[in-house]
GUTORNU-34977 format. One line per 2 residues: number of its first residue (from 1); their letters; for each residue x, z, y of C-alpha. Coordinates in pm, 1 decimal. Each point is the difference from the previous one (the first is absolute). Example, Ala and Ser with C-alpha at 12.3 -4.5 7.8 and 13.67 -1.06 7.14 Angstrom:
// residues 2
1 = AS = 1230.0,780.0,-450.0 | 137.0,-66.0,344.0
This chain:
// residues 185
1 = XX = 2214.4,-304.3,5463.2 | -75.5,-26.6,394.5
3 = XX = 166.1,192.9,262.6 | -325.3,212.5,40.6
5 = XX = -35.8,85.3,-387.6 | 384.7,61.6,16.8
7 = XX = -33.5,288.1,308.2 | -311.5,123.7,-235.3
9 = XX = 233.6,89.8,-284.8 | 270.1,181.2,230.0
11 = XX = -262.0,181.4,174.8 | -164.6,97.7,-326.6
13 = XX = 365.5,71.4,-122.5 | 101.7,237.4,295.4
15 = XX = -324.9,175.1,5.7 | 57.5,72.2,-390.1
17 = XX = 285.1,86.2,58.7 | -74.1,257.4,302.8
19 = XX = -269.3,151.2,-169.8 | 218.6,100.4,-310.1
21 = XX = 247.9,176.1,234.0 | -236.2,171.3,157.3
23 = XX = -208.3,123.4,-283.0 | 358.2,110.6,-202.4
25 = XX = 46.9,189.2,393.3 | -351.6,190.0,-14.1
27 = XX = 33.5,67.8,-396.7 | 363.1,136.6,46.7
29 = XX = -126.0,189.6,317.7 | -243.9,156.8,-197.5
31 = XX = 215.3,74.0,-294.1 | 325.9,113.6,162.0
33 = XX = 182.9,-137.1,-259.5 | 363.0,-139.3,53.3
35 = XX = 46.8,-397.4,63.5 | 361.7,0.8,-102.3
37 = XX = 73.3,-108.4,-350.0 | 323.3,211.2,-7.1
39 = XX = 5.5,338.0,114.8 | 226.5,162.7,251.7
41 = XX = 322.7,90.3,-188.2 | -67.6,360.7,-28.2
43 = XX = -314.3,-51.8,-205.9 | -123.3,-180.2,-312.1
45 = XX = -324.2,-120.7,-74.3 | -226.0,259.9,-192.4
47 = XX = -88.4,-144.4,-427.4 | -328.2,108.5,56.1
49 = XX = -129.8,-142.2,355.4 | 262.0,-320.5,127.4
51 = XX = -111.9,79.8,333.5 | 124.7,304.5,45.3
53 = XX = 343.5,152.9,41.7 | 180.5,280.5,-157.1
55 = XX = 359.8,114.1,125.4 | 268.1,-120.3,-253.9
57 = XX = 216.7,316.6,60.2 | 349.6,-202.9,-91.4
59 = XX = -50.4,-251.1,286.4 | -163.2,272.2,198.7
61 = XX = 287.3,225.8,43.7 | 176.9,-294.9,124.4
63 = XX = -253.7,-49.2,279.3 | 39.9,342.7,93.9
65 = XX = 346.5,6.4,10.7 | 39.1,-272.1,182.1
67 = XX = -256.9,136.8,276.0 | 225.9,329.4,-29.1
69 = XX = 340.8,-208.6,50.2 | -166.1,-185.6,311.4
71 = XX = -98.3,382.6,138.1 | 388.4,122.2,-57.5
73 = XX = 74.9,-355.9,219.5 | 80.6,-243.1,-229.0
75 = XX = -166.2,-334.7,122.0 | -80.1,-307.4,-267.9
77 = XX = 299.1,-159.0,-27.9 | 165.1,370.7,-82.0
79 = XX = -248.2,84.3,-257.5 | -17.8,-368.7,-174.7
81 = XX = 368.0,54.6,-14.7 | -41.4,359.3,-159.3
83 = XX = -252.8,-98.8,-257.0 | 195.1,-306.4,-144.6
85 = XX = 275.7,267.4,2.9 | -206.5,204.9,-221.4
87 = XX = -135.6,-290.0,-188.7 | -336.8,40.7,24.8
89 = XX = -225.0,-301.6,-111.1 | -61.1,-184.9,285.5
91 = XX = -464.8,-25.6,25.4 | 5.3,-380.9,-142.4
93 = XX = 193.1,84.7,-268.8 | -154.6,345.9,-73.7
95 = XX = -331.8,-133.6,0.6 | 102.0,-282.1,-225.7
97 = XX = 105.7,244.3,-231.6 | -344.3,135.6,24.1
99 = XX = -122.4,-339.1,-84.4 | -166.0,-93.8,284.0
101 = XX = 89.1,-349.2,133.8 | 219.6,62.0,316.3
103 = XX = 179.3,-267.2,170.1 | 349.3,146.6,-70.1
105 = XX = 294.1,-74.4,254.2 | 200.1,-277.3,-63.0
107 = XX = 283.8,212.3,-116.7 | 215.8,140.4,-298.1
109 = XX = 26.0,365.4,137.1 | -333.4,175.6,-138.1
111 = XX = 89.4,275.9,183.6 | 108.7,-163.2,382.4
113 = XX = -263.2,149.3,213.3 | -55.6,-246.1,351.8
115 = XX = -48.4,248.4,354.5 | -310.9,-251.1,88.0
117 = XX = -192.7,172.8,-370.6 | 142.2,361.4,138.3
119 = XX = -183.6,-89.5,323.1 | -282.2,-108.5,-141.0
121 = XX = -26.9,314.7,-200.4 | -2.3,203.5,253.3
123 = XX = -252.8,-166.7,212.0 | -211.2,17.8,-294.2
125 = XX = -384.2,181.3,108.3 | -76.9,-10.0,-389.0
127 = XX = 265.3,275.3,-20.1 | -272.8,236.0,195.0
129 = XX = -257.8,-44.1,-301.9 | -136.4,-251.5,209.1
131 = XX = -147.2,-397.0,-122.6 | 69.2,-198.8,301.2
133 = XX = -169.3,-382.5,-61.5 | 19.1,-357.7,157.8
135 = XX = 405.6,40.9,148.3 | -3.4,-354.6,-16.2
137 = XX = -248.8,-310.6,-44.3 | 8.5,-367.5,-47.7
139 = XX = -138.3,-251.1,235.4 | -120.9,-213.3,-268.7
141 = XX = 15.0,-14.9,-382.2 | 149.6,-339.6,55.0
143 = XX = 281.7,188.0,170.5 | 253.9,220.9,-208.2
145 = XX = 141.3,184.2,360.5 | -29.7,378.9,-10.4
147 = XX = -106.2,107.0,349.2 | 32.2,380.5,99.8
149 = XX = -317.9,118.9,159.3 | 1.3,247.0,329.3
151 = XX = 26.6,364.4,-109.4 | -327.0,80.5,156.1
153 = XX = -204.5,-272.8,-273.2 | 189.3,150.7,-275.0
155 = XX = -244.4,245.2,-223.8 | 107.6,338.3,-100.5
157 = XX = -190.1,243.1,-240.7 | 175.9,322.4,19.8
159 = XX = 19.7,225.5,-300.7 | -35.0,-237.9,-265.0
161 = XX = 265.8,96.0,-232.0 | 268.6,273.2,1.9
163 = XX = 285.8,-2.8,276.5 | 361.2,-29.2,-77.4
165 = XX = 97.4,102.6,373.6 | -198.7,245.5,197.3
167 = XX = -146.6,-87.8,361.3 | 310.4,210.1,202.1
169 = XX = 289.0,-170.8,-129.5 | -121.8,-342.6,-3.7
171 = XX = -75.8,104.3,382.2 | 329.4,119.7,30.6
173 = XX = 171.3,-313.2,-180.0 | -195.3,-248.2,258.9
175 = XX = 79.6,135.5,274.8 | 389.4,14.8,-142.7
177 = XX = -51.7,-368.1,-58.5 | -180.2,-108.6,306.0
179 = XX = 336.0,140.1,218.5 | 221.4,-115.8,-229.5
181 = XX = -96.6,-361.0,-17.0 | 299.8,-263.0,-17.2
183 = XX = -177.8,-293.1,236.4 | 272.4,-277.6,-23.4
185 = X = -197.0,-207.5,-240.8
């Protein structure tokens, strides 16, 4: 094979591959359907229809308390401390009891809860009732590197399945959390 029959064949190969990623953006567009394979811990995926999401009230009262603790002050690190206390599955291992294939924390403690998930939680749009698509991207499918996108590319479909926290207090918890931010990282 020649140089020119060579640059034919990754041309072909990145168009092919463009064109899929764009046609799965336009179908799920249309569709508002979820990309994630695991749903927020909160929610499970529904029997009848995969993509959509029904709350999974024992994981859901845990969201909600932990938006309530962050409310009364408590910050991550607090309420990661209060749920192991409690010993509360931790989402890996709660969803691996489900049976969905989680990458579970490299630990013996099922029920050690980390501040960063905490955070994470409640930063969560999903929480709203909301699908929010393409967080993140590749640069290639040669290239395994997660990427996090700009929060104005990321696509949200409100009111796609039912809300674990209502729109006031997950106003009130971000603005707790954007005063309260620990920069020294």
């Amino acid at each position: 094979m020649n140089n020119k029959q060579a640059l034919q064949v990754i041309i072909s190969t990145l168009l092919f591959s463009a064109s899929r990623t764009e046609h799965m953006q336009v179908c799920t567009i249309k569709t508002r359907q979820p990309l994630a394979t695991v749903p927020p811990y909160g929610y499970v995926k529904d029997p009848k229809d995969k993509n959509h999401w029904i709350v999974d009230e024992t994981s859901a009262s845990v969201v909600k308390e932990i938006f309530q603790l962050c409310i009364k002050g408590l910050g991550p690190n607090q309420i990661a401390k209060k749920l192991t206390e409690q010993k509360i599955l931790s989402p890996s291992y709660y969803y691996n009891q489900l049976g969905y294939h989680y990458a579970t924390a490299k630990t013996t403690n099922p029920y050690l809860w980390n501040p960063r998930t905490v955070g994470d939680i409640l930063e969560k749009i999903e929480y709203l009732g909301h699908t929010v698509n393409f967080k993140t991207y590749r640069k290639s499918f040669k290239n395994k590197k997660t990427l996090w996108n700009d929060k104005s590319d990321w696509k949200i479909f409100e009111n796609t399945h039912e809300a674990i926290v209502d729109q006031e207090t997950f106003d009130i918890v971000q603005k707790i959390r954007e005063v309260r931010r620990c920069f020294n990282r």
